[in-house]
py3Dmol code that shows the C-alpha trace and the ligand (Angstrom):
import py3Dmol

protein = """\
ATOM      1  CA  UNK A   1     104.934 103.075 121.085  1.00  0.00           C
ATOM      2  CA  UNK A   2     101.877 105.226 122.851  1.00  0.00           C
ATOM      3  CA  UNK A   3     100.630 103.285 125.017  1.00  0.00           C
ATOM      4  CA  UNK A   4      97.360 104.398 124.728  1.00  0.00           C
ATOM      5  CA  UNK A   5      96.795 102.607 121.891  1.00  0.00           C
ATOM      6  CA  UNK A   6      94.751  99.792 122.448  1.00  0.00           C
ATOM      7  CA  UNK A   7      96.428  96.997 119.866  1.00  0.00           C
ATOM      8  CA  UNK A   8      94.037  94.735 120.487  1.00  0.00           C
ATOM      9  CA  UNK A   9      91.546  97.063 118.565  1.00  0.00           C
ATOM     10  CA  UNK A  10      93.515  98.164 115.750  1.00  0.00           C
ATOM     11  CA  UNK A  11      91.868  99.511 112.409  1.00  0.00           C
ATOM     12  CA  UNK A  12      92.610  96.217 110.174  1.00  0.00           C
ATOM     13  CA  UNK A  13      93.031  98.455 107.019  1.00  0.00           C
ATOM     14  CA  UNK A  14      94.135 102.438 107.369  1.00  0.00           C
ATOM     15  CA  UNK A  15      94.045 104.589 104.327  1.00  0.00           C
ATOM     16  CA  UNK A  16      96.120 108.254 103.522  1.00  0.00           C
ATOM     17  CA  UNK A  17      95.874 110.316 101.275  1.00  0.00           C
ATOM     18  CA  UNK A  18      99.188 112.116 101.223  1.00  0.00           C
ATOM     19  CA  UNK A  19      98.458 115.499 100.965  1.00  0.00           C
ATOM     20  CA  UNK A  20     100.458 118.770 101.313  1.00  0.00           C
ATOM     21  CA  UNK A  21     103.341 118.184  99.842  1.00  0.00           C
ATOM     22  CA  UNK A  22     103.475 121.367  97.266  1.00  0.00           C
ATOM     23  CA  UNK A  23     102.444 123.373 100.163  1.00  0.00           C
ATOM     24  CA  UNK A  24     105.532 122.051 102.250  1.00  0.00           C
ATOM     25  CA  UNK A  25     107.858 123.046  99.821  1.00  0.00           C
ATOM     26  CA  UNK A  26     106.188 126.715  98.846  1.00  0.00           C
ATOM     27  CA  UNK A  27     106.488 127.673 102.570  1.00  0.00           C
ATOM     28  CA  UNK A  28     110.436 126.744 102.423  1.00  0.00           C
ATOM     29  CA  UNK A  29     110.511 128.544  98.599  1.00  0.00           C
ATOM     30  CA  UNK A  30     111.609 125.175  97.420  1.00  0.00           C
ATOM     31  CA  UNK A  31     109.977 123.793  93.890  1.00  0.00           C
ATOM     32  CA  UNK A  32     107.061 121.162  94.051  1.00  0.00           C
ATOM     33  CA  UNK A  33     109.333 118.223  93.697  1.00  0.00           C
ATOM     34  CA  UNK A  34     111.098 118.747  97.079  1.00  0.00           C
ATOM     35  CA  UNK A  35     107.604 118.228  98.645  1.00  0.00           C
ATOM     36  CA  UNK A  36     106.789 115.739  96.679  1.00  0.00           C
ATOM     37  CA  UNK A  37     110.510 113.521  97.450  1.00  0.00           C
ATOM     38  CA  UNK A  38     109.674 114.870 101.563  1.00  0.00           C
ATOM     39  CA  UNK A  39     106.352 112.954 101.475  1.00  0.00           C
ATOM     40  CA  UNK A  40     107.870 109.706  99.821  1.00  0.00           C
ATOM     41  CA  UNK A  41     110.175 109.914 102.165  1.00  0.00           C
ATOM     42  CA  UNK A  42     107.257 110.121 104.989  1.00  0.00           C
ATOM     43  CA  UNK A  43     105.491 107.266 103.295  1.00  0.00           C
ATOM     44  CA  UNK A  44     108.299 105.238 104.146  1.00  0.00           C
ATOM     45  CA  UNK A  45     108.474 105.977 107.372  1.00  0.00           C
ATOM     46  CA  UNK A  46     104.462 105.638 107.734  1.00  0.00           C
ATOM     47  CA  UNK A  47     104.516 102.360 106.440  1.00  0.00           C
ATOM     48  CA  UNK A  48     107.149 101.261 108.935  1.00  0.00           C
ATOM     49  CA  UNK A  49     105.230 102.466 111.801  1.00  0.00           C
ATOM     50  CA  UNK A  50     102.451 100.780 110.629  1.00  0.00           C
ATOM     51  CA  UNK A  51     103.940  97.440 110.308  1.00  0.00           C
ATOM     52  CA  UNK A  52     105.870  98.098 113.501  1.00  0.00           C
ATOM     53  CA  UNK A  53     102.178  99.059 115.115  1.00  0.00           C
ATOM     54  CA  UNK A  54     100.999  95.554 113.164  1.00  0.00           C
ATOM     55  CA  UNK A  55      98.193  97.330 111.102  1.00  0.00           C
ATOM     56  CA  UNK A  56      97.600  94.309 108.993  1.00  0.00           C
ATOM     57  CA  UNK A  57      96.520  96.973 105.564  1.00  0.00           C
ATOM     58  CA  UNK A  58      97.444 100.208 104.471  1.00  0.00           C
ATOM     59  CA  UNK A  59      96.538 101.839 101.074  1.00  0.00           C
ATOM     60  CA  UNK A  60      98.047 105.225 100.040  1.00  0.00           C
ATOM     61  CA  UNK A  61      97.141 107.641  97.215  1.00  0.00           C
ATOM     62  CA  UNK A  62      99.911 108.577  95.670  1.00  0.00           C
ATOM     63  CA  UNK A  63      98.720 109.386  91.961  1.00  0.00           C
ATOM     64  CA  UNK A  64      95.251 109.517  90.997  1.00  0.00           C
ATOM     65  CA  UNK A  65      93.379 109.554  87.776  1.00  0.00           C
ATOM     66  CA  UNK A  66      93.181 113.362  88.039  1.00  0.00           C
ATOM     67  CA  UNK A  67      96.614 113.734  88.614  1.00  0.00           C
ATOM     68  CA  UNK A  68      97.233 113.328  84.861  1.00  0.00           C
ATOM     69  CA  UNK A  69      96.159 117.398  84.271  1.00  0.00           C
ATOM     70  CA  UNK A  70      99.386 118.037  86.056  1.00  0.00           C
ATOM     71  CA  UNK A  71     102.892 119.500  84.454  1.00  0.00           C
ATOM     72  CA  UNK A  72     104.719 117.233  82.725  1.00  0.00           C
ATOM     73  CA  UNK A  73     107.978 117.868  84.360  1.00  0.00           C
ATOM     74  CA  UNK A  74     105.953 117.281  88.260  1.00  0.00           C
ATOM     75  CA  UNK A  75     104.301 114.098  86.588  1.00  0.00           C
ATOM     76  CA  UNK A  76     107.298 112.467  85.295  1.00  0.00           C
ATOM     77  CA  UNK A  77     109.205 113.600  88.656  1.00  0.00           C
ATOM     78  CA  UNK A  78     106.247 111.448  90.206  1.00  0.00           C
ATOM     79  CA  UNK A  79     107.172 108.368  87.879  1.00  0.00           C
ATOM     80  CA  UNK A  80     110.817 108.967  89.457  1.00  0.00           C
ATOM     81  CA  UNK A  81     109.858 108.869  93.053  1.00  0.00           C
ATOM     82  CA  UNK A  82     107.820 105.722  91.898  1.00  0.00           C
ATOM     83  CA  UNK A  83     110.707 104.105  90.217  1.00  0.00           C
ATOM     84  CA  UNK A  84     113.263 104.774  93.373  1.00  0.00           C
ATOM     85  CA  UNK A  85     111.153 103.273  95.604  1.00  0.00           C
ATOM     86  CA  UNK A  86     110.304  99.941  93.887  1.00  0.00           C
ATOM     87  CA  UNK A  87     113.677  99.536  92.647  1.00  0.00           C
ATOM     88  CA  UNK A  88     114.947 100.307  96.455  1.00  0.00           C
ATOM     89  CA  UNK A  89     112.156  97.563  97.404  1.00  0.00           C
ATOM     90  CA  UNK A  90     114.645  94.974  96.386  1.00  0.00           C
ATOM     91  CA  UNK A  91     116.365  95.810  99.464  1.00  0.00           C
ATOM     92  CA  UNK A  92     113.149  96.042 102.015  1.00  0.00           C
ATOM     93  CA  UNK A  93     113.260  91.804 101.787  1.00  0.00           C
ATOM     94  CA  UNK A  94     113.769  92.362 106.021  1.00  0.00           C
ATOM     95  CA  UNK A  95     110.975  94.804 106.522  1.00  0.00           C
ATOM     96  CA  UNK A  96     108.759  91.685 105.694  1.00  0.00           C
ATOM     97  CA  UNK A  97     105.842  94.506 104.007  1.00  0.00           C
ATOM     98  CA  UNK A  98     104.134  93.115 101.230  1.00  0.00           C
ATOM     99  CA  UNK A  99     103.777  95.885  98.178  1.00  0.00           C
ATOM    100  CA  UNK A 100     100.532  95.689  95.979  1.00  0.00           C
ATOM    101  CA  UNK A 101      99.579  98.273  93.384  1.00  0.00           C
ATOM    102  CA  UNK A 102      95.934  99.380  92.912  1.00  0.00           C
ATOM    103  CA  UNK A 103      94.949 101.341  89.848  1.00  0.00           C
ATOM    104  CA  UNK A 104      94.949 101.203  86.044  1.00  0.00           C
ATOM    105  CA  UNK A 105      98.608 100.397  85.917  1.00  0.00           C
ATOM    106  CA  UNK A 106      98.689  99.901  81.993  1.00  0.00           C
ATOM    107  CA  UNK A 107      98.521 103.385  81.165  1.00  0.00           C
ATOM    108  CA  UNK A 108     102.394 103.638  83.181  1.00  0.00           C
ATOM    109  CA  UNK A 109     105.080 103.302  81.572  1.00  0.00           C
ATOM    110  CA  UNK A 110     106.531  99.943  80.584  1.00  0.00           C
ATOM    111  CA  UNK A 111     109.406  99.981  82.900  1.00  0.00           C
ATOM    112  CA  UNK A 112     107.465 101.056  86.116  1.00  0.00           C
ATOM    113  CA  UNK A 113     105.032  98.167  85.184  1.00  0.00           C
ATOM    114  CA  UNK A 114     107.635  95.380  85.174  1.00  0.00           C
ATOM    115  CA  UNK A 115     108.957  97.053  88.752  1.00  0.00           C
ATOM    116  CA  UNK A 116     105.626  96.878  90.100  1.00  0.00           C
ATOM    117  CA  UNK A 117     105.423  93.217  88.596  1.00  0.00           C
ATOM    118  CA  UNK A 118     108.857  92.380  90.179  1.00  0.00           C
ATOM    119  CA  UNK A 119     107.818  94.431  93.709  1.00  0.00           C
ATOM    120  CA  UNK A 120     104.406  92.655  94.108  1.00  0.00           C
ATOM    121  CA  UNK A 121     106.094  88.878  93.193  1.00  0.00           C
ATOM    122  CA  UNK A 122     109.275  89.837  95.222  1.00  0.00           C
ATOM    123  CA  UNK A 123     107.290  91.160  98.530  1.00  0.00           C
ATOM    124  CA  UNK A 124     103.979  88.170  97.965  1.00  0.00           C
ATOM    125  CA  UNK A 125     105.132  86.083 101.144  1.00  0.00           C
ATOM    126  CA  UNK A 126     106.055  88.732 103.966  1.00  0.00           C
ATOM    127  CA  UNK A 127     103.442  88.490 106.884  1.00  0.00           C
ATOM    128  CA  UNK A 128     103.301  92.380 107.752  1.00  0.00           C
ATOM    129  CA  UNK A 129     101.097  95.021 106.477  1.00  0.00           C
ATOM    130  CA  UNK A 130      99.942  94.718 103.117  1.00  0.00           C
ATOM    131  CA  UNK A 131     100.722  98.025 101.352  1.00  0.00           C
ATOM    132  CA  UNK A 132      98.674  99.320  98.798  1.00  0.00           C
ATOM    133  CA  UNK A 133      99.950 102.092  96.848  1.00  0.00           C
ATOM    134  CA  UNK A 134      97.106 103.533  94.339  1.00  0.00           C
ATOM    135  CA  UNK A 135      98.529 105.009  91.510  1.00  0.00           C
ATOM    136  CA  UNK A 136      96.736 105.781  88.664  1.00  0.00           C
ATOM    137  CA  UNK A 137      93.850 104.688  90.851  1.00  0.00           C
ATOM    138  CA  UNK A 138      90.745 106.481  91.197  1.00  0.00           C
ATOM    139  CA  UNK A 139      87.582 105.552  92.804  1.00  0.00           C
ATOM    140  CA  UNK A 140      85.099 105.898  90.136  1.00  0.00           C
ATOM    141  CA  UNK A 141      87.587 104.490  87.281  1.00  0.00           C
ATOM    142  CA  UNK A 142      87.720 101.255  89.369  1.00  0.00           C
ATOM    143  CA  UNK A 143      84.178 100.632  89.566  1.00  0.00           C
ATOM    144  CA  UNK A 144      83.584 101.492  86.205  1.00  0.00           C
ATOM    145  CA  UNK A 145      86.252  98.486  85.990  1.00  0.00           C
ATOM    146  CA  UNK A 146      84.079  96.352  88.140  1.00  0.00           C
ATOM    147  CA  UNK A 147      81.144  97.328  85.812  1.00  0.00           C
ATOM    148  CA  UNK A 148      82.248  96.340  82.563  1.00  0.00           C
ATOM    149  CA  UNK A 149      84.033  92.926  84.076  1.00  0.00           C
ATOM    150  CA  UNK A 150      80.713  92.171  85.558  1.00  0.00           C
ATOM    151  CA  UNK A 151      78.755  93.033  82.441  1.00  0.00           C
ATOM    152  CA  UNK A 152      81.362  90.099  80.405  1.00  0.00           C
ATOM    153  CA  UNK A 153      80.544  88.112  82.859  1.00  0.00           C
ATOM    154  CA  UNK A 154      76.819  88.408  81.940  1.00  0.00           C
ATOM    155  CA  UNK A 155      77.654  88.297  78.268  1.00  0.00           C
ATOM    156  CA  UNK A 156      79.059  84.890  78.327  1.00  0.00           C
ATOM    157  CA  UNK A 157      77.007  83.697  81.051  1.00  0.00           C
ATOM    158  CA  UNK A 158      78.833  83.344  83.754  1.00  0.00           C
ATOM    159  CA  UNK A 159      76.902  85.562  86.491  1.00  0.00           C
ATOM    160  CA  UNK A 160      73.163  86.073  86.528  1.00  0.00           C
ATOM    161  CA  UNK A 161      71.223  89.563  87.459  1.00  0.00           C
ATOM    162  CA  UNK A 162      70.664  87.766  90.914  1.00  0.00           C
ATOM    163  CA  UNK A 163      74.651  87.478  91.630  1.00  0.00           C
ATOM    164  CA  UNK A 164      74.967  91.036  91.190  1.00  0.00           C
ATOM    165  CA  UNK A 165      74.729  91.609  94.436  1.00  0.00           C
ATOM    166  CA  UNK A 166      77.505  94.438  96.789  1.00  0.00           C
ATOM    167  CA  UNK A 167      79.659  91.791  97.300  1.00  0.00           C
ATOM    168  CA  UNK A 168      79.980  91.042  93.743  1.00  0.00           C
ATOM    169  CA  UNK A 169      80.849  94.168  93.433  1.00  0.00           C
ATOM    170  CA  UNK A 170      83.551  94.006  96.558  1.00  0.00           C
ATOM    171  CA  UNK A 171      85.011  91.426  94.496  1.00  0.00           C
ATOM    172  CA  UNK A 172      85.819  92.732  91.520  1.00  0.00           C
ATOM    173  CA  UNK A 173      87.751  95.507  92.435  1.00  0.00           C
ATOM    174  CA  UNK A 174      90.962  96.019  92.902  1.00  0.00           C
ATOM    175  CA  UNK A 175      91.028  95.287  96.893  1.00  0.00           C
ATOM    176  CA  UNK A 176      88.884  92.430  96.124  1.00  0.00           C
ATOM    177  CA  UNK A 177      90.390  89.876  99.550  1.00  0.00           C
ATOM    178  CA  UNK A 178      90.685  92.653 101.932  1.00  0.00           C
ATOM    179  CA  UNK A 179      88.798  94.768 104.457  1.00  0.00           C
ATOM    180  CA  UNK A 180      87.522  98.132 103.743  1.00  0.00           C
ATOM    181  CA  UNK A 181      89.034 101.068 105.282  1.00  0.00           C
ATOM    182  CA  UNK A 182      88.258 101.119 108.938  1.00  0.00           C
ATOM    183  CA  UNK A 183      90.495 104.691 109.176  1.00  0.00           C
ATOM    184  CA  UNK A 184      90.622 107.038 106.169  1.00  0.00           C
ATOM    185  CA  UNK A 185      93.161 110.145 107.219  1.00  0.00           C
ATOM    186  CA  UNK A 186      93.583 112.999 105.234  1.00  0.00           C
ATOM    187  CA  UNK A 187      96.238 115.368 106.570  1.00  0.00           C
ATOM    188  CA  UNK A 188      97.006 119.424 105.252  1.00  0.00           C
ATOM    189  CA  UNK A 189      93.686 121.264 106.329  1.00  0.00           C
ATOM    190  CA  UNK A 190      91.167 119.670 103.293  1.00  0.00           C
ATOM    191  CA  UNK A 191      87.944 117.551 104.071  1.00  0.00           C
ATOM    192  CA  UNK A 192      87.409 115.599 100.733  1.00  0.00           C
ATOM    193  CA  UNK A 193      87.632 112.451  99.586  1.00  0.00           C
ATOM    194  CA  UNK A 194      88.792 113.473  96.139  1.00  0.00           C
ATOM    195  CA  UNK A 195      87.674 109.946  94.447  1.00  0.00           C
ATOM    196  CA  UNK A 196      89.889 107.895  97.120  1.00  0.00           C
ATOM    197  CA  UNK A 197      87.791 104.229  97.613  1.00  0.00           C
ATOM    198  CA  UNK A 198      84.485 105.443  97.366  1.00  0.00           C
ATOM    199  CA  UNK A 199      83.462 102.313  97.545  1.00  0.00           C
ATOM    200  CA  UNK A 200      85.306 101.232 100.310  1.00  0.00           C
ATOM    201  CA  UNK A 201      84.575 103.780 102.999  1.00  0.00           C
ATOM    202  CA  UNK A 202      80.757 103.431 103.293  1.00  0.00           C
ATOM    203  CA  UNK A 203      81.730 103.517 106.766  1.00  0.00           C
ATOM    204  CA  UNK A 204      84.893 103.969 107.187  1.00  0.00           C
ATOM    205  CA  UNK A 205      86.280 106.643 110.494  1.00  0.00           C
ATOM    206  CA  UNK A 206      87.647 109.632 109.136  1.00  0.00           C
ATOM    207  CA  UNK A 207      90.631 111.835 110.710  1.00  0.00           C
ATOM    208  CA  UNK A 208      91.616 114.982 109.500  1.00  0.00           C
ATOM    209  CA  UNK A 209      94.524 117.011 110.474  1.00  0.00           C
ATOM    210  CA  UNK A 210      95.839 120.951 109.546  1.00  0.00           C
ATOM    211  CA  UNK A 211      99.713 118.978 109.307  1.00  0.00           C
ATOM    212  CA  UNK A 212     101.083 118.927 105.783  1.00  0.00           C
ATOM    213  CA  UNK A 213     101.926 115.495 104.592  1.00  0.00           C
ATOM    214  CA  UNK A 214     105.719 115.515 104.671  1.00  0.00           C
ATOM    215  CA  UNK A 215     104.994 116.917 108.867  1.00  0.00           C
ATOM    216  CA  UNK A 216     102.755 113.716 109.286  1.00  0.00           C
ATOM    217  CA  UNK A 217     104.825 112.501 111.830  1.00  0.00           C
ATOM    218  CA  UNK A 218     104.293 108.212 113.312  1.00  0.00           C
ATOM    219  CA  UNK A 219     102.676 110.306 116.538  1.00  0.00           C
ATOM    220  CA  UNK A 220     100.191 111.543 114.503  1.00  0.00           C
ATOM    221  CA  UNK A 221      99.218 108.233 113.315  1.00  0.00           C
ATOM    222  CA  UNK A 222      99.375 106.929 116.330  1.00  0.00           C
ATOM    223  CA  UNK A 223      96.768 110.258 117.393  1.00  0.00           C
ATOM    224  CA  UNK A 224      94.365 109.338 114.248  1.00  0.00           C
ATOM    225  CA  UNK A 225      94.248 105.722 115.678  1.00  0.00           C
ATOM    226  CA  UNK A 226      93.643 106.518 119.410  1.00  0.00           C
ATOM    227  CA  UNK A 227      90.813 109.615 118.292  1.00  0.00           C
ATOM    228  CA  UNK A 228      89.670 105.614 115.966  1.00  0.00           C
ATOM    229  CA  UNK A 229      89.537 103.616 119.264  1.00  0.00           C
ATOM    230  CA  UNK A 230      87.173 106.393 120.831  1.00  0.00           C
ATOM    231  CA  UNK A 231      84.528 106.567 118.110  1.00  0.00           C
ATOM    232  CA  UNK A 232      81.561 104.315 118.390  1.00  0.00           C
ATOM    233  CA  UNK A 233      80.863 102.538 114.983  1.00  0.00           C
ATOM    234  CA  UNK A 234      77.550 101.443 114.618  1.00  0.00           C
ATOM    235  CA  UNK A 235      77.026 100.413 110.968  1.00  0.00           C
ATOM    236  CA  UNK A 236      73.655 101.739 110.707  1.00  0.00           C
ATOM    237  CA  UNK A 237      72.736  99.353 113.581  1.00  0.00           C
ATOM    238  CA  UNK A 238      71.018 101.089 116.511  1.00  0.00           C
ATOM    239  CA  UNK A 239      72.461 102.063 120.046  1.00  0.00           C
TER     240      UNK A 239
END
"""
ligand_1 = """\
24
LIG
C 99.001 115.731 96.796
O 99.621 116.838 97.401
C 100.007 114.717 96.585
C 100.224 114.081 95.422
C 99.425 114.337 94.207
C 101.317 113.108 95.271
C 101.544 112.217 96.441
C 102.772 111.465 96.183
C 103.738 111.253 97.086
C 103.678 111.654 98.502
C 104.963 110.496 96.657
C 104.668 109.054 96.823
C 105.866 108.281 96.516
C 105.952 106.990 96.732
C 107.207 106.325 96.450
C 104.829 106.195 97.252
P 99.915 118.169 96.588
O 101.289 118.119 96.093
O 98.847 118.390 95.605
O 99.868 119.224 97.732
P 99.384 120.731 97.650
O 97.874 120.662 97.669
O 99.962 121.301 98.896
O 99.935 121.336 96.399
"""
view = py3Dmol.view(width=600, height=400)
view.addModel(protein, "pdb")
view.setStyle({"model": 0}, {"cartoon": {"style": "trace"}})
view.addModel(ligand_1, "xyz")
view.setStyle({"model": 1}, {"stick": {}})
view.zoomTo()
view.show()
């Protein structure tokens, strides 16, 4: 463990969004999928540092709403990355990580729903990090979610204009019960958010690195977190 990491002033909640993989496998002439299985792979071992580290939340992007406009073949190689791991999940009953999905999960397939189901009821009492994988997630789709759940609400009465306040909002999404993102990283050279919890990271820290996803190594975490510990967050308050 780097010891200049300060644990006593870790982000609560980290988010990634895994990018690079397609550019990892171009630069070893292997096809998309490779990249895509390397940065699974990495997500694995990310999470595990993270629990080791004892982040107590971390959310991953690892399909988004715009992802549908890819190939079929690299979408339904996605699904199969997605099934692996939460059938191999069974197994992670020592790693004590609890698995929740965020995202519009009905428009999955049926199968990969039930898995998630299973994952999420299998994984509900382990103590470490809480892992969020958005798929099918995107930020706008989820308060649009929020929106119309509120507006029902109205409809039968149950919340008045003066409850519609930001923490209404908080509420009815789909990390409704946990802390924003105190560390959004984005690894492989690009500085968007590309409709990752827009909501969420009002103020979130944000670390960006030139490595390509699969490359994100625990050290570079553990760089994103330390760069984290130096920044002075403010919250619109003054000095
Ligand atoms: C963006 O990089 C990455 C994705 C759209 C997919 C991310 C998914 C994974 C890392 C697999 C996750 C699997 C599990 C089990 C959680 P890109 O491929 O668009 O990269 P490029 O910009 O270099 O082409």
């Amino acid at each position: 463990m780097n010891d200049q990491i300060d644990l006593n002033r870790l982000p609560r909640h980290i988010g990634v969004i895994m990018d690079g993989n397609g550019r990892w496998a171009k630069k070893r002439l292997l096809p998309r999928m490779a990249g895509h299985s390397a940065g699974a792979n990495n997500f694995k071992t990310i999470a595990r540092h993270c629990n080791e580290l004892g982040i107590k939340y971390l959310t991953v992007y690892a399909f988004s709403t715009e992802n549908w406009k890819r190939s079929k073949d690299e979408v339904d190689n996605l699904f199969n990355l997605f099934r692996d791991y939460l059938i191999d999940s069974r197994n992670f009953k020592d790693e004590n990580m609890r698995l929740k999905v965020i995202g519009d999960i009905d428009m999955l397939p049926k199968d990969i729903v039930e898995l998630i189901h299973e994952a999420e009821e299998n994984s509900k009492d382990a103590t470490g990090t809480v892992v969020n994988l958005a798929i099918n997630y995107g930020g706008r789709d989820e308060l649009v979610y929020a929106v119309k759940k509120i507006a029902q609400e109205y409809k039968n009465g149950d919340i008045s204009i003066e409850d519609i306040t930001e923490k209404a909002i908080s509420d009815r999404i789909y990390t409704a019960d946990q802390p924003d993102p105190d560390l959004i990283i984005r690894p492989s050279g690009e500085f968007r958010l590309s409709n990752f919890m827009i909501w969420q990271s009002a103020y979130s820290e944000f670390w960006f690195s030139n490595v390509l996803w699969p490359d994100f190594k625990p050290s570079d975490l553990d760089q994103a977190i330390i760069a984290y510990q130096q920044r002075d967050r403010r919250f619109g308050d003054a000095k």
